[in-house]
Backbone bond lengths (Angstrom), bond angles and torsions (degrees), N, CA, C in turn:
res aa  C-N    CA-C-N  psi(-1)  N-CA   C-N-CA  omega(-1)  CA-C   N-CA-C  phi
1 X - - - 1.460 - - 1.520 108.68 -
2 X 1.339 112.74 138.50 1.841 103.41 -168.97 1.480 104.45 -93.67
3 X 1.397 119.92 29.31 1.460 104.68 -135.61 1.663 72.97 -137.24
4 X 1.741 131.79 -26.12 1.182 137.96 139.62 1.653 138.37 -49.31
5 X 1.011 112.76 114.84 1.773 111.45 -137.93 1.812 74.29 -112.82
6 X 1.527 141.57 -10.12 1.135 116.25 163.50 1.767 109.25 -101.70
7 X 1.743 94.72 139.08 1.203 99.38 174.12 1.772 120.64 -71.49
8 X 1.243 112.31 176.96 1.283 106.65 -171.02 1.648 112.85 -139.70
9 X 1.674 126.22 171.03 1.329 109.32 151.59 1.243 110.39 -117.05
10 X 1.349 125.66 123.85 1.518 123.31 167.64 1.414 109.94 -44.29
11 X 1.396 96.15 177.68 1.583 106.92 -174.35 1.863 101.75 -126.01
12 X 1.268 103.62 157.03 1.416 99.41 177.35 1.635 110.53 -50.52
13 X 1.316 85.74 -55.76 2.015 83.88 -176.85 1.583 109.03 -73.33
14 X 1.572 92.80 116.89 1.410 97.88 163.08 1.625 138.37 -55.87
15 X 1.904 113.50 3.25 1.256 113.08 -164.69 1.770 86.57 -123.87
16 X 1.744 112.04 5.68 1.273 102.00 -165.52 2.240 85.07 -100.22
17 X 1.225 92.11 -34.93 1.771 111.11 173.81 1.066 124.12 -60.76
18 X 1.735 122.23 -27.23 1.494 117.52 155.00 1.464 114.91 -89.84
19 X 1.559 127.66 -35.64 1.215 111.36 155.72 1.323 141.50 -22.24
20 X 1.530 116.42 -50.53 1.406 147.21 -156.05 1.600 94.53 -92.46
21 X 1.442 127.20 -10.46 1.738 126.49 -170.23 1.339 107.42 65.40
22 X 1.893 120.03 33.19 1.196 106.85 -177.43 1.644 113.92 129.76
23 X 1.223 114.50 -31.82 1.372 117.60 -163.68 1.293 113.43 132.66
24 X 1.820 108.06 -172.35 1.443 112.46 165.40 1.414 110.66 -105.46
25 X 1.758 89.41 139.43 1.445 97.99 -163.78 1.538 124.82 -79.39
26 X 1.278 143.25 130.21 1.471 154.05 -171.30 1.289 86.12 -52.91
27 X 1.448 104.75 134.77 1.567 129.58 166.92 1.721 105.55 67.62
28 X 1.046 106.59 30.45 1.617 101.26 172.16 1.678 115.95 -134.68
29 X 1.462 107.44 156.07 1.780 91.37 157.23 0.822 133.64 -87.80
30 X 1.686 121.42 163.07 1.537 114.05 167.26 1.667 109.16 -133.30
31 X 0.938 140.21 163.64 1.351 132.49 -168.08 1.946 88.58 -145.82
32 X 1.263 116.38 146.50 1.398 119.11 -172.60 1.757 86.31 -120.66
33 X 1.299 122.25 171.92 1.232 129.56 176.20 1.375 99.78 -165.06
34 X 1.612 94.39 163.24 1.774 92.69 -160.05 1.779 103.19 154.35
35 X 0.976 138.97 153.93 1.505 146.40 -154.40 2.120 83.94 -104.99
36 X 1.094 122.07 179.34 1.245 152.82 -169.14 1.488 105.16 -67.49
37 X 1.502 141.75 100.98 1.360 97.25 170.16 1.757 89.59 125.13
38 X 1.450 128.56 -30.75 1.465 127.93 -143.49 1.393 90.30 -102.80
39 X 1.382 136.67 -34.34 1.547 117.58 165.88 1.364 101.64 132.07
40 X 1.676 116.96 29.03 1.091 114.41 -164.22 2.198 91.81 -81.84
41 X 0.916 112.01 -56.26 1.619 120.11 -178.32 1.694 97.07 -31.65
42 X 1.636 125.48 -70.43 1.112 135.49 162.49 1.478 118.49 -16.74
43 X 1.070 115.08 -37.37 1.740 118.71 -164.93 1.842 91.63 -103.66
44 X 1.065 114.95 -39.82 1.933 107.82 160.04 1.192 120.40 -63.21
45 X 1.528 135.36 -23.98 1.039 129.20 153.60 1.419 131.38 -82.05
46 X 1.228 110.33 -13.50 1.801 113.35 173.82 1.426 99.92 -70.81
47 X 1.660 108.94 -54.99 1.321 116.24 162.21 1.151 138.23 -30.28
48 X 1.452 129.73 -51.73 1.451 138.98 126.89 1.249 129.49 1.90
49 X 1.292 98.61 -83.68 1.319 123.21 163.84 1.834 121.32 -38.70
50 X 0.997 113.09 -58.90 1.272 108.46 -177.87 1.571 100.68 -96.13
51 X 1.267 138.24 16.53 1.012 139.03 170.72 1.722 100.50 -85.23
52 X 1.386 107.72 -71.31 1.465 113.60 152.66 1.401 133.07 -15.48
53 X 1.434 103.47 -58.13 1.656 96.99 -173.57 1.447 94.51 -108.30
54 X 1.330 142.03 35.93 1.485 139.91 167.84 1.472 119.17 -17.13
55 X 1.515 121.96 -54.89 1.284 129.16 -169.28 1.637 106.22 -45.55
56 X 1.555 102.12 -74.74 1.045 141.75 149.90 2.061 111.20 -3.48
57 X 0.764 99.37 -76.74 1.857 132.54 -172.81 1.784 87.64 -55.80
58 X 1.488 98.58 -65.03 1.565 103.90 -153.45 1.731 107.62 -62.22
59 X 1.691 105.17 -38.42 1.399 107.14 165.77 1.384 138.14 -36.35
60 X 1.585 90.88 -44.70 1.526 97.89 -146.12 1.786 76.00 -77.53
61 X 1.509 116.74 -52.07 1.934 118.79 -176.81 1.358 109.09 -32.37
62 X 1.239 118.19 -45.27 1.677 102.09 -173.53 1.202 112.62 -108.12
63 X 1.243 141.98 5.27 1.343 136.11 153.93 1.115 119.15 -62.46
64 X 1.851 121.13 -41.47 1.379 108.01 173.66 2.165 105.88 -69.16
65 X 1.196 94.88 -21.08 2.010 81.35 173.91 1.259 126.33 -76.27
66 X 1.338 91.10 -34.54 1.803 107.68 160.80 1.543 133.70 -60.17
67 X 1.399 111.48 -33.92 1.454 126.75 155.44 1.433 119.16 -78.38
68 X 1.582 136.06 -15.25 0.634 116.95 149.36 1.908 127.77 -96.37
69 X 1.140 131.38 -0.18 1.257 129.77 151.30 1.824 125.92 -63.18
70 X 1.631 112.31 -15.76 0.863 101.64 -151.53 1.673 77.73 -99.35
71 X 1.795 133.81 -26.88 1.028 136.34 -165.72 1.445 102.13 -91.27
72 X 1.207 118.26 15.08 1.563 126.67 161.72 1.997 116.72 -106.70
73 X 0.901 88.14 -12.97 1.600 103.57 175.53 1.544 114.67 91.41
74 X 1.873 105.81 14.26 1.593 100.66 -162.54 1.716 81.14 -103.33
75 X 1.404 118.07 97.74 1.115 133.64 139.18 1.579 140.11 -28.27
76 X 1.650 103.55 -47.67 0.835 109.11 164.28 1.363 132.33 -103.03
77 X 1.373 131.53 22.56 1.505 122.69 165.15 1.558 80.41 -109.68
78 X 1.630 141.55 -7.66 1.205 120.74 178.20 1.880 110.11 -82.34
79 X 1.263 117.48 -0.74 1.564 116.63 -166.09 1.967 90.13 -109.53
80 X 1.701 117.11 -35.99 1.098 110.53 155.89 1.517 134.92 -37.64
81 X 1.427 102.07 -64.88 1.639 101.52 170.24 1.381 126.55 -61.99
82 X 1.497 109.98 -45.46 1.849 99.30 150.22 1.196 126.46 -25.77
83 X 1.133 116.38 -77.55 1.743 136.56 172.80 2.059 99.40 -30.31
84 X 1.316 94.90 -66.39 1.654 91.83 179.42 1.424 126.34 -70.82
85 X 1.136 111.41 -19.07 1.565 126.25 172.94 1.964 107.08 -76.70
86 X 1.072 89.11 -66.62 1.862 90.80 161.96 1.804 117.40 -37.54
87 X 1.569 119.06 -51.08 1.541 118.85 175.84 1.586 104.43 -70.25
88 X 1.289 114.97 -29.23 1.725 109.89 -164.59 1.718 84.93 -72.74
89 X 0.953 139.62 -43.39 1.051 147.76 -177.46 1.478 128.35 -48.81
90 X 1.395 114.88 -49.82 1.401 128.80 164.85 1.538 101.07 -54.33
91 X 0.987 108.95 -60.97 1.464 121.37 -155.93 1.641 109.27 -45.96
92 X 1.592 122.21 -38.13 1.414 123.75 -170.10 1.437 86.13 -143.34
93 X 1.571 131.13 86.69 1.415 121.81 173.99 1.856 114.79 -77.66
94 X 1.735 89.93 -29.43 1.404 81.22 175.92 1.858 120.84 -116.13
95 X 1.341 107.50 57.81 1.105 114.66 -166.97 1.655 138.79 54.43
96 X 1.158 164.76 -177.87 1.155 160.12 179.20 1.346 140.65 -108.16
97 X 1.022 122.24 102.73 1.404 124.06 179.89 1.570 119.47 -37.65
98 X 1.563 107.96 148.82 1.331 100.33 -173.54 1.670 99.16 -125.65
99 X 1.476 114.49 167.10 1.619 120.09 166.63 1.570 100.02 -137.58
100 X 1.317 109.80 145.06 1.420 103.39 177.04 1.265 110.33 -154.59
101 X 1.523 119.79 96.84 1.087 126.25 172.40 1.774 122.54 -81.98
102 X 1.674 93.60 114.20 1.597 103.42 -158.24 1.994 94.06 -120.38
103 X 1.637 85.41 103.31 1.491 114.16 -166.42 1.486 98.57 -79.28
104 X 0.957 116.36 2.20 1.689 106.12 -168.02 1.709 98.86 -110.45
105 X 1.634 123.88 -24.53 0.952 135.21 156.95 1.644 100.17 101.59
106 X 1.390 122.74 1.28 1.636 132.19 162.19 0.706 152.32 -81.37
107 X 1.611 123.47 17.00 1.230 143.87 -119.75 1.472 73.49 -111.44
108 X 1.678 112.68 141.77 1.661 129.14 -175.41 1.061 114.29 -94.93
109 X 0.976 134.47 69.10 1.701 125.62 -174.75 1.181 129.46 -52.80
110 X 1.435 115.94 -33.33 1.173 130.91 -173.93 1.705 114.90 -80.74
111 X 1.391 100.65 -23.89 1.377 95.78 174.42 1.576 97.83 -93.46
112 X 1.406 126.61 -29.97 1.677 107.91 -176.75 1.848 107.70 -63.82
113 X 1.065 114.08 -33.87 1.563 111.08 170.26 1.397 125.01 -51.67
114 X 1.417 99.84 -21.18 1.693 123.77 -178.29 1.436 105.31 -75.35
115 X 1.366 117.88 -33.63 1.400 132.76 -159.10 1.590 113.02 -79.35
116 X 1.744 78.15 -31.32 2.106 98.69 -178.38 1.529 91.57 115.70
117 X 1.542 150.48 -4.28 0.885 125.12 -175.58 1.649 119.40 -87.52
118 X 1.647 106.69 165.64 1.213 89.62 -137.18 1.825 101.25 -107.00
119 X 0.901 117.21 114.27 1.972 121.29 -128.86 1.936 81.86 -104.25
120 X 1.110 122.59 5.17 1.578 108.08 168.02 1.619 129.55 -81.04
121 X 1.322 124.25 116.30 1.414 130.49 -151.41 1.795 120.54 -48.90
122 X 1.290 107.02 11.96 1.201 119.39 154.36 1.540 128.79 -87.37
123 X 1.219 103.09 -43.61 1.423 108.69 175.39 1.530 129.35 -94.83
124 X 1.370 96.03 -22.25 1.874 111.61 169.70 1.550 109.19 -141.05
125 X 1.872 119.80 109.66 1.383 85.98 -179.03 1.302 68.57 -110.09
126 X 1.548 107.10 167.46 1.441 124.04 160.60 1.667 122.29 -116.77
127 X 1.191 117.61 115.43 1.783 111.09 175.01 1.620 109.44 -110.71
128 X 1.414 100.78 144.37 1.374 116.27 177.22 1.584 115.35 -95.98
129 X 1.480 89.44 104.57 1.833 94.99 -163.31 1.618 78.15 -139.70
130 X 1.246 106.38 151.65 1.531 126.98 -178.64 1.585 112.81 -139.79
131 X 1.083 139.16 -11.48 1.270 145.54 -169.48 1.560 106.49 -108.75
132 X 1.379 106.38 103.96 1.742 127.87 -177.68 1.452 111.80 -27.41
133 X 1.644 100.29 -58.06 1.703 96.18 -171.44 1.841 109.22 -83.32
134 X 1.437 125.06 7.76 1.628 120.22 178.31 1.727 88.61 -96.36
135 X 1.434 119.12 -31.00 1.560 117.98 -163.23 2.017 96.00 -79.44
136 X 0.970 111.33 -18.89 1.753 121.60 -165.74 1.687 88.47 -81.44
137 X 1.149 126.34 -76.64 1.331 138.69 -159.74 1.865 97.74 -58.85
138 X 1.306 108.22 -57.92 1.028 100.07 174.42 1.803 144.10 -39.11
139 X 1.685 99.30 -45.62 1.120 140.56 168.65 1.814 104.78 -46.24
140 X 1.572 113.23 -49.80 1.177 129.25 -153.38 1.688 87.27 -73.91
141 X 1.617 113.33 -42.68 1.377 109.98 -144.13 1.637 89.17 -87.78
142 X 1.327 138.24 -25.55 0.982 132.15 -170.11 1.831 124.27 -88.62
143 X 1.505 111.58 9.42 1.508 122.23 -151.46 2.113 85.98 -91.42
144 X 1.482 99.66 -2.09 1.357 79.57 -175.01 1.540 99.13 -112.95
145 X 1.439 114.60 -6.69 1.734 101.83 163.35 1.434 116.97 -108.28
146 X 1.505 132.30 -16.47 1.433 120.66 175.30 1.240 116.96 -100.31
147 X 1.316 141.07 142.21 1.431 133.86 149.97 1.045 131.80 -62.86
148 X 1.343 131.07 -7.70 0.977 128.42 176.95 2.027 110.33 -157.81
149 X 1.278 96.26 116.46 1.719 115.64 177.02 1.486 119.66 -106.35
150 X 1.477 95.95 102.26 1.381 113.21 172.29 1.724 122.72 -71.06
151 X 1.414 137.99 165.21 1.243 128.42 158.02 1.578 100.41 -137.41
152 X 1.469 125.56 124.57 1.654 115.11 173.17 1.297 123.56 -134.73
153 X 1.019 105.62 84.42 1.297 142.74 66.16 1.976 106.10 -161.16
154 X 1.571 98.98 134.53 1.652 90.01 164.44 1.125 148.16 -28.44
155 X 1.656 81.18 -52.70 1.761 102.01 -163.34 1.582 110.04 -90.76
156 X 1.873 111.39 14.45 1.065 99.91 162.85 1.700 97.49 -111.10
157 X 0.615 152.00 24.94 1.703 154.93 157.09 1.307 99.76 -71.29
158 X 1.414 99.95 145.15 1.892 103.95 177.92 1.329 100.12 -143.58
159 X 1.243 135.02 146.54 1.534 145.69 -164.41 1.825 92.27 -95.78
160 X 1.740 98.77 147.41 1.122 107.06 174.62 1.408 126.34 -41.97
161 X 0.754 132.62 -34.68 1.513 140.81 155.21 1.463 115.11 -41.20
162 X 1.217 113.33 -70.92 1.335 117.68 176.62 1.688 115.95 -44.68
163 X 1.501 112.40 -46.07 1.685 115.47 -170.18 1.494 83.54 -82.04
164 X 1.451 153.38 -0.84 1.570 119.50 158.62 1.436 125.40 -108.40
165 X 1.713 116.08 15.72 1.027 126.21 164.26 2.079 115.11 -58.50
166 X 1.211 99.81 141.06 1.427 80.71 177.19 1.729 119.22 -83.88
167 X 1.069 126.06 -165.23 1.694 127.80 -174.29 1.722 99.95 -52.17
168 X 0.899 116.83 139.56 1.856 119.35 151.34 1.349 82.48 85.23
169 X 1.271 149.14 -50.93 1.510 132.25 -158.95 1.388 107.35 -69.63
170 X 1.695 110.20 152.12 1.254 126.91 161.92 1.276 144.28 -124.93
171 X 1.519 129.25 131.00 1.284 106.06 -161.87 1.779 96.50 -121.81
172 X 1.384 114.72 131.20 1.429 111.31 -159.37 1.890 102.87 -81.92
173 X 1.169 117.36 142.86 1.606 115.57 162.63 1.275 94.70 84.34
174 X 1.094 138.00 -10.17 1.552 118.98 177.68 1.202 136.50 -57.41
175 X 1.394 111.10 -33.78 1.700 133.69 172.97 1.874 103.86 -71.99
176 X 1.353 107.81 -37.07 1.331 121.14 171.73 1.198 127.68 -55.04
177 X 1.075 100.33 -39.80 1.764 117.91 171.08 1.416 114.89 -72.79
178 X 1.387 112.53 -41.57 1.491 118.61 -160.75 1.745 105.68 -81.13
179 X 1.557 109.24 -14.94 1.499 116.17 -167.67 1.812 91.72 -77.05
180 X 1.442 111.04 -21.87 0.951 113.98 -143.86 1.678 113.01 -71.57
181 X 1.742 94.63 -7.74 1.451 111.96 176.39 1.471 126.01 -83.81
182 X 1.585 99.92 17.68 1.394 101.49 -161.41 1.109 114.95 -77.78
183 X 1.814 106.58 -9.35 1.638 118.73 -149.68 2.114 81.06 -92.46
184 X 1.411 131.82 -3.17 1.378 81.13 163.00 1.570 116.85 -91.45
185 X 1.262 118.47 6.51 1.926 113.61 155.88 1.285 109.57 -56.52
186 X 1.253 114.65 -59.02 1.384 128.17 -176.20 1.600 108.58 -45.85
187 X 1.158 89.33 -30.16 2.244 80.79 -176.47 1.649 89.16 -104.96
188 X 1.140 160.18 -26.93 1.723 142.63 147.36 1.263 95.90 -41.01
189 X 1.466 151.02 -74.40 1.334 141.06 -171.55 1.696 108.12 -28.95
């Protein structure tokens, strides 16, 4: 939509990309939810993926809108999206770096390489960090070299508190608290 002044990244699935009004939006969060199993990792790697090849991705999205404005005779929202397709363009010429902190420590590499993504430690590094407030700080220090910061999965991160509880014990809100630091990303954003 030209009329959307934030850019976005589509998603592999085209029904997950009109859902979304477009994608996920640059400089924002998104949190996926979903039971074990539902494809949330999958949708960080499509993500990936077209995060990676953006140039690429963003082309091919508005050419088919662009071919069809121009086979409607509206000329001019078709020289618009040019115009905006050309700036989306400047902006990430060589696609986007990724970070992906994969707390569960399973993260498939071998099948995201399968996918096309592009698994060399420039373009995707991944660290296995599980503890809320090392993944927060971390997060903070990295907003000025990756474009894009993954976490997989949240709800397996546990706040310092939690990793010195002993076996069977529980301590309620602790992970709750520790998310709660997220907002200094949120103010680097």
């Amino acid at each position: 939509d030209e009329t959307d002044p934030v850019d976005r990244i589509p998603f592999v699935s085209p029904m997950l990309t009109w859902a979304s009004t477009g994608g996920m939006p640059i400089g924002h969060i998104g949190r996926w939810y979903g039971p074990e199993g539902s494809g949330k990792s999958l949708v960080n790697w499509g993500l990936t993926y077209c995060a990676q090849n953006y140039p690429r991705v963003m082309s091919e999205w508005y050419e088919i809108e662009i071919k069809f404005w121009e086979a409607q005779g509206q000329k001019l929202k078709a020289t618009v999206l040019k115009r905006r397709l050309k700036n989306v363009l400047k902006r990430f010429p060589d696609g986007m770096s990724v970070l992906l902190f994969d707390t569960e420590q399973r993260a498939q590499l071998d099948f995201a390489a399968k996918l096309g993504v592009n698994m060399h430690k420039d373009h995707c590094l991944i660290l296995e960090e599980n503890i809320i407030e090392e993944i927060i700080e971390e997060m903070v220090a990295a907003l000025d070299a990756y474009h894009v910061i993954i976490i997989d999965s949240a709800s397996n991160a546990q706040s310092y508190a939690e990793a010195n509880l002993e076996p069977g014990e529980y301590e309620r809100g602790t992970a709750a608290a520790a998310w709660k630091r997220l907002r200094k990303v949120r103010k680097r954003l």
